[in-house]
Residue frames as qw, qx, qy, qz and C-alpha x, y, z in Angstrom:
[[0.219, -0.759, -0.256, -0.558, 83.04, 127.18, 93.48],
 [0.740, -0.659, -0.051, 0.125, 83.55, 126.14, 97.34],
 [0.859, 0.106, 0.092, 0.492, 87.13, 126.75, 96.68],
 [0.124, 0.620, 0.156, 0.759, 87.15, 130.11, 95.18],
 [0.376, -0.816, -0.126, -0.420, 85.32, 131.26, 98.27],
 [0.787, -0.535, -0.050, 0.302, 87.38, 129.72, 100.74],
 [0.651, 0.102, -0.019, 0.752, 90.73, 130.60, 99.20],
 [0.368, 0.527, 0.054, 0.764, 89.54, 133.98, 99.04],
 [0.722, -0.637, -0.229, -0.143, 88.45, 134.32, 102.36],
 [0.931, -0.065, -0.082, 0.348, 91.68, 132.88, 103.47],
 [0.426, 0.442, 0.196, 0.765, 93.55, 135.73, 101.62],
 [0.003, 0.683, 0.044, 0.729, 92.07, 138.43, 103.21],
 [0.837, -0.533, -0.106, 0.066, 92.05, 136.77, 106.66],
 [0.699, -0.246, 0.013, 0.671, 95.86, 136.67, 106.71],
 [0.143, 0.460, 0.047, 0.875, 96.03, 140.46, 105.09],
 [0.313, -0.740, -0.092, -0.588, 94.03, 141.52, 107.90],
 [0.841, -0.455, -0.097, 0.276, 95.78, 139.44, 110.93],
 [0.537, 0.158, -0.031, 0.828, 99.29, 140.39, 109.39],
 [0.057, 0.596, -0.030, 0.800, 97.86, 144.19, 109.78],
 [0.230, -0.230, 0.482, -0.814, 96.56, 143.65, 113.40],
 [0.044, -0.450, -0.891, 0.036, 93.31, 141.66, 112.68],
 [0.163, -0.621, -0.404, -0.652, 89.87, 143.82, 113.52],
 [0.450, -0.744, 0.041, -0.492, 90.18, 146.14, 116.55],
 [0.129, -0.559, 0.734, -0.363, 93.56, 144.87, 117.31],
 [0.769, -0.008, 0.566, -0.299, 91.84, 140.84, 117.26],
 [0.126, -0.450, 0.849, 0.247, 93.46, 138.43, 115.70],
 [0.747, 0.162, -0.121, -0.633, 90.45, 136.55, 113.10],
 [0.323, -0.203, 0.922, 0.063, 90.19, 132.76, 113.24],
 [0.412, 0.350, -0.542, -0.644, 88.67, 130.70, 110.16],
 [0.435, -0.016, 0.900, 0.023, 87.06, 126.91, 110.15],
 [0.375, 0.177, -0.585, -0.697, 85.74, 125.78, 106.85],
 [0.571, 0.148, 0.775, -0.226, 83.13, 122.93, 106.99],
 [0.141, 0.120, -0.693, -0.697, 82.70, 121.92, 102.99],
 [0.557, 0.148, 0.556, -0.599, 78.75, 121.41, 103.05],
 [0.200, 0.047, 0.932, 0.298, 79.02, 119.72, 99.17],
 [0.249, 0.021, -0.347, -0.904, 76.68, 122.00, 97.82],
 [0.434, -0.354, -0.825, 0.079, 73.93, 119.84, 99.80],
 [0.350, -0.514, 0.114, -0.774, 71.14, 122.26, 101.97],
 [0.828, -0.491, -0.216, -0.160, 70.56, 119.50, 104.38],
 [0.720, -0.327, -0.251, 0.559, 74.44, 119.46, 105.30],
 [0.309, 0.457, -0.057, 0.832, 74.86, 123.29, 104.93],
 [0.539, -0.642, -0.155, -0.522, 71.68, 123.75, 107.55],
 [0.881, -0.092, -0.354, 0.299, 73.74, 120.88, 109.71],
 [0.638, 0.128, -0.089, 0.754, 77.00, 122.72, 109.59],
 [0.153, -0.676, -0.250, -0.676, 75.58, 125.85, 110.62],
 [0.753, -0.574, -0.184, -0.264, 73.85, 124.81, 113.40],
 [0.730, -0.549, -0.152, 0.376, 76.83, 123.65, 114.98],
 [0.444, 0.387, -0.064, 0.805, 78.70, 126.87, 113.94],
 [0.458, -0.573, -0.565, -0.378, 76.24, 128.09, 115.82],
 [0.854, -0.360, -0.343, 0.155, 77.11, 126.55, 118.93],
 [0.617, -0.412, -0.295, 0.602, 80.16, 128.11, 119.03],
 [0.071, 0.925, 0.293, -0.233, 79.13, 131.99, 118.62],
 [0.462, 0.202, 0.373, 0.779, 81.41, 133.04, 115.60],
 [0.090, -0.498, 0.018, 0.862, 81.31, 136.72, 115.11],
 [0.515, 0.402, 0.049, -0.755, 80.09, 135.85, 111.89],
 [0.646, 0.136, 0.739, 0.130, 79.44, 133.16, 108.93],
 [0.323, 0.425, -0.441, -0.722, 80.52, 133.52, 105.43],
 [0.344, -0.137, -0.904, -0.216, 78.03, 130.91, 102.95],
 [0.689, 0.056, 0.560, 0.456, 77.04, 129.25, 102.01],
 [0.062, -0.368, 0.313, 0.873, 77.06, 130.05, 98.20],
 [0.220, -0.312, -0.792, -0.477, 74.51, 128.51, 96.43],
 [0.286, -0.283, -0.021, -0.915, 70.80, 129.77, 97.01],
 [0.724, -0.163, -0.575, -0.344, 69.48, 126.71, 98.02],
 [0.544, 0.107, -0.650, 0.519, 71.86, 126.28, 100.80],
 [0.120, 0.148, -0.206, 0.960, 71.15, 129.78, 101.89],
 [0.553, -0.392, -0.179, -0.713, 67.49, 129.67, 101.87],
 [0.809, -0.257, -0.528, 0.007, 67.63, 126.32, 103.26],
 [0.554, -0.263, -0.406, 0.678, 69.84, 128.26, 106.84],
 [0.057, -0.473, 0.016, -0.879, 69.09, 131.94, 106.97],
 [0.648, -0.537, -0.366, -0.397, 66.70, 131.55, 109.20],
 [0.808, -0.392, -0.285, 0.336, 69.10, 129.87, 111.89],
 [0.388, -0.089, -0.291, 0.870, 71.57, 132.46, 111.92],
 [0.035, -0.513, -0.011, -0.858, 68.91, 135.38, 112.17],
 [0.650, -0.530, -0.407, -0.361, 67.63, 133.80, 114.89],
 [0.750, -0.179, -0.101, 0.629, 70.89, 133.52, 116.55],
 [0.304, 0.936, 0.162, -0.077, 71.50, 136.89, 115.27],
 [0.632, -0.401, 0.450, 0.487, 74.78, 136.28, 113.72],
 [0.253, 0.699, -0.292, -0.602, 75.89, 138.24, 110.56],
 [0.793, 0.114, 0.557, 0.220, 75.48, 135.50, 107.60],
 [0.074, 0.670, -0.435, -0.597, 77.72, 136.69, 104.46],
 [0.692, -0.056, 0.711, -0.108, 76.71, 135.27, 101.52],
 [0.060, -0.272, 0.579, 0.766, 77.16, 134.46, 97.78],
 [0.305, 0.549, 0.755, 0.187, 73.58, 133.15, 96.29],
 [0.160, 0.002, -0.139, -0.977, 72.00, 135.32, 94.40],
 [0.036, 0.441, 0.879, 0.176, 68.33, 134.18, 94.33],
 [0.114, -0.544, -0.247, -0.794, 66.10, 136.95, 94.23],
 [0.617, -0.558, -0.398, -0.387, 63.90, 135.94, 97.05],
 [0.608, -0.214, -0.548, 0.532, 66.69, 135.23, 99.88],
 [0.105, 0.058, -0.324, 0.938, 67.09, 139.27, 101.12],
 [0.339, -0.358, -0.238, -0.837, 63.21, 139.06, 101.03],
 [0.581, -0.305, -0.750, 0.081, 62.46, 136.44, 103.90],
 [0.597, -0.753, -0.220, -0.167, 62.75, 139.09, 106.78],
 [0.754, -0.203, -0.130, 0.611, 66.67, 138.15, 108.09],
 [0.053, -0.990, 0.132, -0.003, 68.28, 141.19, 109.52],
 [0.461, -0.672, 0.526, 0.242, 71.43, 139.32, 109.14],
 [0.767, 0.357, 0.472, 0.250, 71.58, 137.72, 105.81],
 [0.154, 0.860, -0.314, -0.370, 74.05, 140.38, 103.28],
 [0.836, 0.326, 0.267, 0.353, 75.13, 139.22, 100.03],
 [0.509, -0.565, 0.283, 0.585, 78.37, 139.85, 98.10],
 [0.232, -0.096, 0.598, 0.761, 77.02, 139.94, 94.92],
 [0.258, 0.064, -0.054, -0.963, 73.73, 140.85, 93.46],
 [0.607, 0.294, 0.622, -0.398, 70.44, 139.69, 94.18],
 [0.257, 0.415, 0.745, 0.455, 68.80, 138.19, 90.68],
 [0.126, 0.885, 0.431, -0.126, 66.29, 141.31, 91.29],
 [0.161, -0.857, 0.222, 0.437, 69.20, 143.89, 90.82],
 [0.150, -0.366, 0.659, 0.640, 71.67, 142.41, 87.86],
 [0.418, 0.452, 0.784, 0.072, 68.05, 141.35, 85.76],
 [0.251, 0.894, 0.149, -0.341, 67.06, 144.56, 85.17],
 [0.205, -0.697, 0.378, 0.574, 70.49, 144.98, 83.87],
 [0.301, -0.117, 0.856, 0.404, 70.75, 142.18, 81.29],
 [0.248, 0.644, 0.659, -0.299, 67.24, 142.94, 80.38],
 [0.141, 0.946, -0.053, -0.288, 68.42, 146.26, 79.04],
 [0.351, -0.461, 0.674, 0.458, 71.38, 144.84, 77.54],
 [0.447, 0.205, 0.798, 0.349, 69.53, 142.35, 75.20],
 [0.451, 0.746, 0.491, 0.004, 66.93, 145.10, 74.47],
 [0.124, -0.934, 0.079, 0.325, 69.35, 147.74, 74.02],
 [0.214, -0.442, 0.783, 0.381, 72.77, 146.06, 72.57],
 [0.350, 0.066, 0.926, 0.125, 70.91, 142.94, 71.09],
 [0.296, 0.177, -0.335, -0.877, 68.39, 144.49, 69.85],
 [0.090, -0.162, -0.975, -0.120, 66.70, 141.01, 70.50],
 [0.590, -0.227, -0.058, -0.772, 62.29, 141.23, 70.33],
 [0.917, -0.291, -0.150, -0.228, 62.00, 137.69, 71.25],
 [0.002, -0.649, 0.749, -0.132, 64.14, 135.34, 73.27],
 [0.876, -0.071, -0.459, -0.128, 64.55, 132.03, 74.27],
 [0.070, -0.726, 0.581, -0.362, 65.54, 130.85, 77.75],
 [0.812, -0.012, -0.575, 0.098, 67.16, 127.77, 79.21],
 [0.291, -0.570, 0.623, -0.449, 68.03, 127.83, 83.38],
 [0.204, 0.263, -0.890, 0.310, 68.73, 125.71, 85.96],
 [0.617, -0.522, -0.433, -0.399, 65.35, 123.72, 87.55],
 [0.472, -0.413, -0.582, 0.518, 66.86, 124.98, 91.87],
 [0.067, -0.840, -0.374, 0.388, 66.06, 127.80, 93.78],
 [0.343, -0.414, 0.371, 0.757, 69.22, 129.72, 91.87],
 [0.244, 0.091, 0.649, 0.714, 67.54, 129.20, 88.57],
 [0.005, -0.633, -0.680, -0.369, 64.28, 129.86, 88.85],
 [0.174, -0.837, -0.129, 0.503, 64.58, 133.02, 90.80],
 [0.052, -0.411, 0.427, 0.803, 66.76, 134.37, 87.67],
 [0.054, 0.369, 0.735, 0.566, 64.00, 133.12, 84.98],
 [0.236, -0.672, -0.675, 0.194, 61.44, 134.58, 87.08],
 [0.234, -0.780, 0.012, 0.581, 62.93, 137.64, 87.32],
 [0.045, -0.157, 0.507, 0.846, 64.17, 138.05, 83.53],
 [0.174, 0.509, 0.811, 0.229, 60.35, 137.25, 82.71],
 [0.024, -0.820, -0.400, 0.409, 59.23, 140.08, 84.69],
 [0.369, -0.548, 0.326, 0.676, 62.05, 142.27, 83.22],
 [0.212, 0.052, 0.645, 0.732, 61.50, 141.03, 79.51],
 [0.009, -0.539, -0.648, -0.538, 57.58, 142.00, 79.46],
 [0.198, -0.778, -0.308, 0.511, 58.00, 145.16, 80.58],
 [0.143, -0.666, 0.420, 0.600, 60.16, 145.87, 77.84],
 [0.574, 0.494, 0.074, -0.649, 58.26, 143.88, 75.00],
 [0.073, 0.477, -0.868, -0.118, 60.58, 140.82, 74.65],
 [0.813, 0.069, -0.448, -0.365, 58.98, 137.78, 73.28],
 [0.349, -0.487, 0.792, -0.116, 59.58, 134.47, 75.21],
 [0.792, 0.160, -0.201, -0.554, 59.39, 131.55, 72.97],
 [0.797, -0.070, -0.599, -0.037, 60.81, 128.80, 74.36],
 [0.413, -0.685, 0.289, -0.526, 61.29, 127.91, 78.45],
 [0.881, -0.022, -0.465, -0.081, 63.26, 125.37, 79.15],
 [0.716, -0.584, 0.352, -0.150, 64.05, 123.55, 82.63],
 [0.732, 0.264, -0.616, 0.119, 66.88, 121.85, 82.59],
 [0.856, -0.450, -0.122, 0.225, 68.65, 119.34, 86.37],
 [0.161, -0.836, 0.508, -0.126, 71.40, 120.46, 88.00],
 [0.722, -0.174, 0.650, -0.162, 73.59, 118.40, 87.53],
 [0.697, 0.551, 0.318, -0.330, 72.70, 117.61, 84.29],
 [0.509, -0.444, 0.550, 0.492, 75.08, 116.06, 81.56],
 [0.341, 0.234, 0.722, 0.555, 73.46, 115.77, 78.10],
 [0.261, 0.637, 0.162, -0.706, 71.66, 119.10, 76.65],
 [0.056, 0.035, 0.724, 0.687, 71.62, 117.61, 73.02],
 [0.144, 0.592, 0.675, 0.416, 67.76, 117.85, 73.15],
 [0.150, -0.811, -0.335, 0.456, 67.41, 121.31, 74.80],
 [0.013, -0.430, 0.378, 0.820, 69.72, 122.98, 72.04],
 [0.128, 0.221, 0.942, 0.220, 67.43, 120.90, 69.62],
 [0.123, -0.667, -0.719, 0.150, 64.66, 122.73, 71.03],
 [0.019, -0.678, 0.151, 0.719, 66.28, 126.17, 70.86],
 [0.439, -0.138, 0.612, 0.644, 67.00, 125.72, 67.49],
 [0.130, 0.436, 0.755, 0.472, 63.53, 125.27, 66.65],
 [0.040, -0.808, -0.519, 0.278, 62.28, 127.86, 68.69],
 [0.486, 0.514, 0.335, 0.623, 64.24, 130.70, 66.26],
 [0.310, -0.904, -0.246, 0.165, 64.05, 133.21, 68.74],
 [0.171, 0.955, -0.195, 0.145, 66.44, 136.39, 68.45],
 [0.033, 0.611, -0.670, 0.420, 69.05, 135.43, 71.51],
 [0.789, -0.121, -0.598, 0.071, 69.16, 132.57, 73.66],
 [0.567, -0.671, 0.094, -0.469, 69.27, 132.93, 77.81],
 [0.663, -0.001, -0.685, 0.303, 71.77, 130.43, 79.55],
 [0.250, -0.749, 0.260, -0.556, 70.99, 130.26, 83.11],
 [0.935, -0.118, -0.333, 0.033, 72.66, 127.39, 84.63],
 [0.683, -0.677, 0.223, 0.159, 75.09, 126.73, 87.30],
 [0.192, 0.768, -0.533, -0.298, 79.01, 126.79, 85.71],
 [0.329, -0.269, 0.903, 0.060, 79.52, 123.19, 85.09],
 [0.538, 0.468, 0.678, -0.181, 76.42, 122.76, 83.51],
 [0.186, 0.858, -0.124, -0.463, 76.89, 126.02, 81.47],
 [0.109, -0.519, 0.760, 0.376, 80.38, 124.36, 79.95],
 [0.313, 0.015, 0.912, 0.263, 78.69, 121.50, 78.81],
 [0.267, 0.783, 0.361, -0.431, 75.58, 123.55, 77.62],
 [0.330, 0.842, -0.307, -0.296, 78.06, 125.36, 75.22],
 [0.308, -0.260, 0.845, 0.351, 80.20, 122.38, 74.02],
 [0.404, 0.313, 0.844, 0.163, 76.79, 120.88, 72.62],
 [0.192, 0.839, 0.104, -0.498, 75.51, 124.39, 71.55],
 [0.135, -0.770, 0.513, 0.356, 78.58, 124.30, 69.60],
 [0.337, 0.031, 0.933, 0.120, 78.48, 120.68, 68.39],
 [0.376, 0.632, 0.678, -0.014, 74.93, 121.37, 66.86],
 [0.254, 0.388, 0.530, 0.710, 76.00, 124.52, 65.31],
 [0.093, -0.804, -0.587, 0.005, 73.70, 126.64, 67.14],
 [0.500, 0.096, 0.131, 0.851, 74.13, 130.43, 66.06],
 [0.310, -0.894, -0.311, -0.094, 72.08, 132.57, 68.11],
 [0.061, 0.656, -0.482, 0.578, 73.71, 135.06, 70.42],
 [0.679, -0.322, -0.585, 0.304, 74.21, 132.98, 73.54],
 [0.173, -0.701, -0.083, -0.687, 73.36, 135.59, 76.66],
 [0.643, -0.300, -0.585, 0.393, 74.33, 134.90, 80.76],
 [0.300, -0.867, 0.283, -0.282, 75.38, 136.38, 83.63],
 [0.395, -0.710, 0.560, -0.165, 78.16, 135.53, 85.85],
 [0.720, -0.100, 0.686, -0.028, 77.71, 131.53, 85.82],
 [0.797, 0.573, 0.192, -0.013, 78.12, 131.72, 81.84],
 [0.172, 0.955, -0.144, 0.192, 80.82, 133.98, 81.39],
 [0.898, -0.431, -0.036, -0.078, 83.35, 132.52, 84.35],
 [0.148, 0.702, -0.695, -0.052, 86.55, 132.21, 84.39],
 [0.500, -0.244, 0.784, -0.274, 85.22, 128.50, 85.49],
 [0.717, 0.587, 0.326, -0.187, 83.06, 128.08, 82.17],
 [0.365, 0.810, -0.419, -0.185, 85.97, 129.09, 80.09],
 [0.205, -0.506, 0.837, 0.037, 88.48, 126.56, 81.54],
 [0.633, 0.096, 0.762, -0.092, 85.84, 123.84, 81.01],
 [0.552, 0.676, 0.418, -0.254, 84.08, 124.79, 77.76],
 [0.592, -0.173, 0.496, 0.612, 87.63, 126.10, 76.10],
 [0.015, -0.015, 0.329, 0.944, 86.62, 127.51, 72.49],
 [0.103, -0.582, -0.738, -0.325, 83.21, 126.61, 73.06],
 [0.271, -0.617, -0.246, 0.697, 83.22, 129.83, 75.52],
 [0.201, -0.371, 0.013, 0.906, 83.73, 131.79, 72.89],
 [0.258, -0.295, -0.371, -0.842, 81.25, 134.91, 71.55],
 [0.330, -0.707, -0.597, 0.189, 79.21, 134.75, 75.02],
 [0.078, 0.409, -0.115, 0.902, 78.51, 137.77, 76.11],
 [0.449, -0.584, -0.671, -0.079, 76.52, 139.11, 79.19],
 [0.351, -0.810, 0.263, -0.388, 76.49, 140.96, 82.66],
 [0.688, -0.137, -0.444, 0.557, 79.12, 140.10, 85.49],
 [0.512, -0.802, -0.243, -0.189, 78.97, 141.36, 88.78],
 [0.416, -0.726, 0.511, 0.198, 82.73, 140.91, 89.95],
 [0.861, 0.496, -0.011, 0.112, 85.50, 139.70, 87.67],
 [0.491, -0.667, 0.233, 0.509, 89.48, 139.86, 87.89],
 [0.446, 0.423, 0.452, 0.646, 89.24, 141.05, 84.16],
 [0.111, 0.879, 0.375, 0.272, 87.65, 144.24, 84.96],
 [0.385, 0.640, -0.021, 0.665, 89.68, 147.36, 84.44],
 [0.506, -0.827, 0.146, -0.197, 90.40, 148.10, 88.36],
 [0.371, 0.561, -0.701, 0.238, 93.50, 148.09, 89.22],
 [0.364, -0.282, 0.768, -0.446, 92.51, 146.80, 93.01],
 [0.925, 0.140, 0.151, -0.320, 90.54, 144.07, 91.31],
 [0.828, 0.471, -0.258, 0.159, 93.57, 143.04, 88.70],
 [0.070, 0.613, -0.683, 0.390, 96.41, 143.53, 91.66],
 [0.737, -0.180, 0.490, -0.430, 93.65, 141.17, 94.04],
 [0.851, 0.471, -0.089, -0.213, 93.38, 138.51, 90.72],
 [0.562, 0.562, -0.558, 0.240, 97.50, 138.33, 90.73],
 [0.302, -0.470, 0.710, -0.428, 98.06, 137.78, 94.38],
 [0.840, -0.028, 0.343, -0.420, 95.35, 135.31, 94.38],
 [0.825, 0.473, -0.303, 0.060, 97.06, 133.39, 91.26],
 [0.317, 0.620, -0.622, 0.357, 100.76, 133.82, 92.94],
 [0.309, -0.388, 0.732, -0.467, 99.62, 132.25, 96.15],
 [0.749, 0.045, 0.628, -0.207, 96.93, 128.78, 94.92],
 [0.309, -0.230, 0.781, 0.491, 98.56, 128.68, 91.63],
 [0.211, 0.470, 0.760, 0.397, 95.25, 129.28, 89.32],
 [0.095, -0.164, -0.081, -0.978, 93.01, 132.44, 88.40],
 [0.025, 0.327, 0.769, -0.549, 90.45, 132.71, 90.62],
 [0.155, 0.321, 0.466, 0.810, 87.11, 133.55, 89.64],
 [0.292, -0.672, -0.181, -0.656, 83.69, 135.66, 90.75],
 [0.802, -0.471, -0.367, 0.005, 83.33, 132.93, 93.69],
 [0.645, -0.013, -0.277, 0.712, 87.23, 134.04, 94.80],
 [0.178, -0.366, 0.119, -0.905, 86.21, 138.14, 95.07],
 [0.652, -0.556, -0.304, -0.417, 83.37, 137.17, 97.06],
 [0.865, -0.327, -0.370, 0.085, 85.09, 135.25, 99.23],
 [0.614, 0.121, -0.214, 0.750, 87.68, 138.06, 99.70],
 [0.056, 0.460, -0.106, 0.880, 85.62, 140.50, 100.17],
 [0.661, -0.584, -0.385, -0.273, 83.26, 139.04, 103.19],
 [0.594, -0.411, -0.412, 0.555, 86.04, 139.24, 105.88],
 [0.256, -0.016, -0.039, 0.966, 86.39, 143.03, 105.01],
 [0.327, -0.503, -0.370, -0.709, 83.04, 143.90, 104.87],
 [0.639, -0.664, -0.363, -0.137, 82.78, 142.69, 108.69],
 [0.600, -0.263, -0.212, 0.725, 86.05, 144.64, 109.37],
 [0.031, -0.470, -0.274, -0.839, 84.44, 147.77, 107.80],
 [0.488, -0.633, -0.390, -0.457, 81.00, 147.20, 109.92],
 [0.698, -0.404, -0.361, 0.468, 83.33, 146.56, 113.29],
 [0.398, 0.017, 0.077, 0.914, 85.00, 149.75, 112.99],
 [0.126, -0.446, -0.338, -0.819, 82.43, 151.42, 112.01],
 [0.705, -0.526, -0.470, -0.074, 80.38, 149.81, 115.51],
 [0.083, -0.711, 0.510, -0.477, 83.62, 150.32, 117.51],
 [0.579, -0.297, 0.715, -0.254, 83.51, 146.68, 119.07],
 [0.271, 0.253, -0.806, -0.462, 83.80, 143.78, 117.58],
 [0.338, 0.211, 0.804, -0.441, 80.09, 141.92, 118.04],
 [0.223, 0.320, 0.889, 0.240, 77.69, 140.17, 115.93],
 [0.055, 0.815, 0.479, -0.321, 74.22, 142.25, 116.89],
 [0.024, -0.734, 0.102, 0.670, 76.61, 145.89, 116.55],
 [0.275, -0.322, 0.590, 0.687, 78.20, 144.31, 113.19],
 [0.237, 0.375, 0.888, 0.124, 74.92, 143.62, 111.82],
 [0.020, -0.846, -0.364, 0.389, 73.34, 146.73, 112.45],
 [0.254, -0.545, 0.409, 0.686, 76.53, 148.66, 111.03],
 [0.432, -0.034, 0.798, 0.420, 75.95, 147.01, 107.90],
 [0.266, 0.700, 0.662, -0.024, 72.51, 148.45, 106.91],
 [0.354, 0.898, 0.248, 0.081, 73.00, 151.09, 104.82],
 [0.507, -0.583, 0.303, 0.558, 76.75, 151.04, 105.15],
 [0.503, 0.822, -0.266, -0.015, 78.62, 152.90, 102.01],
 [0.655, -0.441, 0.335, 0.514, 82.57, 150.96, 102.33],
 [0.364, 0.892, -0.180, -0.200, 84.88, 152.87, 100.04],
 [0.886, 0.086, -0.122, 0.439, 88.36, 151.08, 98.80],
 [0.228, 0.699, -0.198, 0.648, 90.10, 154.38, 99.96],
 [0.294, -0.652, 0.476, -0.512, 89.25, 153.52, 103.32],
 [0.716, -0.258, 0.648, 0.035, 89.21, 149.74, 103.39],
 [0.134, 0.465, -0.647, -0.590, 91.35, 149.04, 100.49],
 [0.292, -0.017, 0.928, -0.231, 90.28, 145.19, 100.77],
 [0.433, 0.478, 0.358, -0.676, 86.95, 146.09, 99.37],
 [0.403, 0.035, 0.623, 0.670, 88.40, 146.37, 95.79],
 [0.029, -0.516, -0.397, -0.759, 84.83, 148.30, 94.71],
 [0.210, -0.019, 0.478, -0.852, 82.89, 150.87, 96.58],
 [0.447, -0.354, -0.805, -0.161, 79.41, 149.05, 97.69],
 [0.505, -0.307, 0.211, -0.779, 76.24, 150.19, 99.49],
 [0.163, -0.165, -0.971, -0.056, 74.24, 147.50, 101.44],
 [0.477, -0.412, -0.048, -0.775, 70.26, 148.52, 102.22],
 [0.463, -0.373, 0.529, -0.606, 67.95, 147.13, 105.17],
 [0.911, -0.135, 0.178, -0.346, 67.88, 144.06, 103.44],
 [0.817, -0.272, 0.474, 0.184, 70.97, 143.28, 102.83],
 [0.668, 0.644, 0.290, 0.233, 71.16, 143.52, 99.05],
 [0.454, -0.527, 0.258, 0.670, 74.26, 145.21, 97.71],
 [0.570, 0.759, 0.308, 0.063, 75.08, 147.78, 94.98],
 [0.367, -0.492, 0.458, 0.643, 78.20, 148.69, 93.10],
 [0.484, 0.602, -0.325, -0.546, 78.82, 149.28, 89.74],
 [0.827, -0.008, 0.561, -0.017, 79.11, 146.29, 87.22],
 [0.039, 0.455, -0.666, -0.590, 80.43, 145.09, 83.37],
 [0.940, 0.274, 0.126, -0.162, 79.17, 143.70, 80.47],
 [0.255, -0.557, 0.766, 0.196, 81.61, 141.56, 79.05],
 [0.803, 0.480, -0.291, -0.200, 82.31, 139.00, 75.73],
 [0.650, -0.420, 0.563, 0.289, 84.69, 135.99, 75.79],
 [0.664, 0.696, -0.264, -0.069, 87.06, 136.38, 72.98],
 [0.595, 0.518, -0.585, 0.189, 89.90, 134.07, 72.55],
 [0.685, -0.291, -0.643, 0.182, 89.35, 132.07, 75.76],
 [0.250, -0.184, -0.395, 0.865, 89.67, 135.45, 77.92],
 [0.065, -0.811, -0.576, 0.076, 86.71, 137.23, 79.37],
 [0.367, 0.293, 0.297, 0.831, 86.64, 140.82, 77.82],
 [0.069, 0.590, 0.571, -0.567, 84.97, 143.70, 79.66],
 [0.264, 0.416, 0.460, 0.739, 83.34, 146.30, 76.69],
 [0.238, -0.670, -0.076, -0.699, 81.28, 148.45, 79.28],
 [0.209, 0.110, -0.716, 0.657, 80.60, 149.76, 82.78],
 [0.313, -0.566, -0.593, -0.479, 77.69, 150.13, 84.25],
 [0.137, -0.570, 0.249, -0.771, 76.75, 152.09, 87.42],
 [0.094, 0.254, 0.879, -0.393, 75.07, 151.30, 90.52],
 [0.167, -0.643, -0.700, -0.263, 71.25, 151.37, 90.51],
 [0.285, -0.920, -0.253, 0.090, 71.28, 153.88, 93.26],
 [0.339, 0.551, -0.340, 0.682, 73.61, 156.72, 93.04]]
């Protein structure tokens, strides 16, 4: 995951130096690997801190993020970030902007998927027991009884976590229409190996962290016949997404997934908001950002056009998508939420 983000970071750092950098400034990087750990991500901050960085991409997990947000709005230093928890763009930070969708914005979607595609009345759901998961159960609860979706079974499962033989056990018996995976990708893979192993022949339902191009490598044929929502992908029928996807492959040798777009698009989203300021500073870039429209026509880099509102929270269009034959398959688009 840390990987993905860095490399793609990286990537769009040196495409934007090689053109000049931002306002003719020449961008410098330092990584600090925080080991998915909110006590060293809050750490590592703090002394990023120290030395006023224009801005801070991360962390990526939600835990991390909840567990620092605070420090850089207080600082008021643009924090760029991948969690999705629902609750992070709600704390107040005027500097906190995500790269992918809040849990409040891609629920609604998947919501409408199961009742709409699936056709599913009841469901069953299985997530992750950190801030990441339960903001996305929370949010599909709200989501499913509005729309009249049963929940009959609710299981917690550890990050972390290595044996899911009795949780599929427990689906089984709970006979529900479809089946919820909301776990972190490592967990996911092994989630569907034993899914698989027991036979279990529900529809199997995610977002992002199911779907993966990281869940696939691990989980192999047990990947396949998910199906779900995804927020960024280098499967999805843009060329500037599937031209970004090859560079990225030709230059760390592997196919980069959601975590890599993120990480590619956070240096261009604070070369948009500079430009758009006319100086390159934290406060101006921060400001810029609120209700900024970037288009890929004017910062190619971008790869989709994306809105960000006064809290941060971003909207673009999205895909559902199926893994057939170990390759994630897009079958629809979907709009933004706000035109």
């Amino acid at each position: 995951v840390g990987a993905n983000w860095k490399n793609g970071s990286s990537l769009a750092v040196d495409e934007i130096n090689a053109a000049g950098g931002i306002l003719g400034k020449k961008i410098m990087l330092e990584f600090v690997d925080t080991g998915s750990d909110p006590g060293k991500a809050r750490a590592a901050i703090q002394r990023a801190l120290d030395d006023k960085p224009v801005a801070i991409f991360g962390p990526i997990y939600s835990g991390s993020v909840s567990a620092t947000l605070q420090l850089t709005n207080e600082a008021q230093i643009p924090q760029v970030i991948g969690g999705e928890a629902a609750n992070l763009t709600a704390q107040g930070s005027k500097y906190l902007f995500r790269t992918s969708f809040g849990q409040n914005v891609s629920m609604p979607k998947i919501a409408n998927y199961l009742r709409d595609e699936v056709k599913a009345k009841s469901l069953a759901i299985v997530y992750v027991n950190n801030d990441f998961g339960k903001g996305g159960r929370n949010a599909i609860m709200k989501e499913l009884e509005t729309r009249g979706i049963k929940v009959l079974a609710d299981l917690s499962t550890e990050a972390g976590q290595a044996d899911f033989a009795a949780d599929v056990i427990k689906l089984k018996g709970a006979n529900a229409d479809a089946i919820f995976v909301y776990l972190n990708e490592e967990e996911s893979a092994r989630f569907l190996i034993e899914a698989r192993k027991q036979g279990l022949d529900k529809p199997l339902i995610g977002e992002t962290t199911l779907l993966g191009q990281k869940v696939i490598d691990l989980a192999k044929d047990a990947a396949n016949g998910v199906k779900g929502h995804v927020g960024l992908t280098v499967d999805a029928p843009i060329p500037a997404i599937q031209a970004f996807g090859k560079k990225f492959e030709a230059k760390f040798n592997y196919k980069p997934d959601h975590n890599g777009v993120k990480g590619y698009i956070a240096p261009y989203m604070i070369k948009a908001a500079a430009e758009k300021a006319g100086k390159l500073d934290a406060k101006a870039i921060a400001e810029a950002l609120h209700g900024l429209t970037i288009t890929p026509d004017k910062v190619p880099g971008i790869l989709i056009e994306a809105t960000w509102d006064d809290t941060g929270e971003i909207d673009r269009i999205s895909f559902l998508a199926e893994v057939k034959d170990g390759k994630q398959v897009i079958t629809q688009t979907l709009p933004k939420l706000k035109k």
